[in-house]
N, C-alpha and C positions, 0 to 999 in steps of 0.2 A: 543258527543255534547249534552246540555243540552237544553230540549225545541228543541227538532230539528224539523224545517219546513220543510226544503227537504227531502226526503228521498235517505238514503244512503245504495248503496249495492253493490255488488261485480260489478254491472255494471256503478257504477258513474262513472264518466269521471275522475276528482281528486279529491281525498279526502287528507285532513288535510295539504294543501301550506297555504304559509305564506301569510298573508292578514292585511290591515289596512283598519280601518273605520275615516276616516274623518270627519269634523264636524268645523266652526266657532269658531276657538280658541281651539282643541282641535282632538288630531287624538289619535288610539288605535290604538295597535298591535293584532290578534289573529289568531290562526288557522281557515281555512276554508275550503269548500266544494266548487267545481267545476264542475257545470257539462254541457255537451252539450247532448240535447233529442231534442224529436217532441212531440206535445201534445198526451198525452193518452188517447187511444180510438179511433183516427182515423185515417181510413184506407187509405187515401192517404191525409194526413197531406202538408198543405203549408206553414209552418213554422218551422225554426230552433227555438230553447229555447236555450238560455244561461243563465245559474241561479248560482245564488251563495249564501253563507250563510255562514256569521261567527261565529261561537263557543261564544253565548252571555254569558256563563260562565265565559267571559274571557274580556267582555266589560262591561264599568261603565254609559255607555252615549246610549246604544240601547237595547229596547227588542229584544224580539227573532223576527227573521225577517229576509226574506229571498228575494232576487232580481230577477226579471227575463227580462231579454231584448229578444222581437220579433225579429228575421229576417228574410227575405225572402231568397231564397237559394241564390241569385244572391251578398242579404249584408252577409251572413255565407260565402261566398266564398271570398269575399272582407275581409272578419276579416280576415279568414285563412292566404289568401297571406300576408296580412300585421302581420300576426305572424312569419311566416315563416323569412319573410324579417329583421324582425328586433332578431330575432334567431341568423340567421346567420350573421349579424352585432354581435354579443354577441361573437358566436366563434371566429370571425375572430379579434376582438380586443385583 
């Protein structure tokens, strides 16, 4: 990825799923970066990081730029279940 803000390494969560950036009249497709961490640096961290970053090599409408949403473990656990949930709604159609 060109301009990469996240850093990506054999420990990202996912790297290169398909992603759209959206916008007011106007959405792109590109590859992206997935990841779930805890801030770096500290030793009993109270935050899940969900960050993500698309491939701005491949966008006409964002610089380089990369997202990251706070949770607390109680909303990380709340995402999860509801990943899960709708997974398995995905298999079973």
């Amino acid at each position: 990825m060109a301009d990469r803000v996240l850093s990506v390494t054999a420990y990202t969560t996912l790297d290169l799923v398909d992603a759209v950036a959206e916008g007011h009249g106007w959405d792109e497709e590109a590859v992206a970066v997935l990841n779930v961490t805890t801030p770096k640096g500290e030793e009993a961290p109270e935050e899940v990081l969900l960050q993500v970053e698309l491939d701005n090599a491949e966008l006409e409408h964002l610089p380089a730029h990369a997202e990251t949403v706070s949770l607390s473990p109680e909303q990380a656990r709340e995402v999860a279940a509801e990943l899960e949930r709708y997974a398995d709604s995905v298999e079973e159609a």
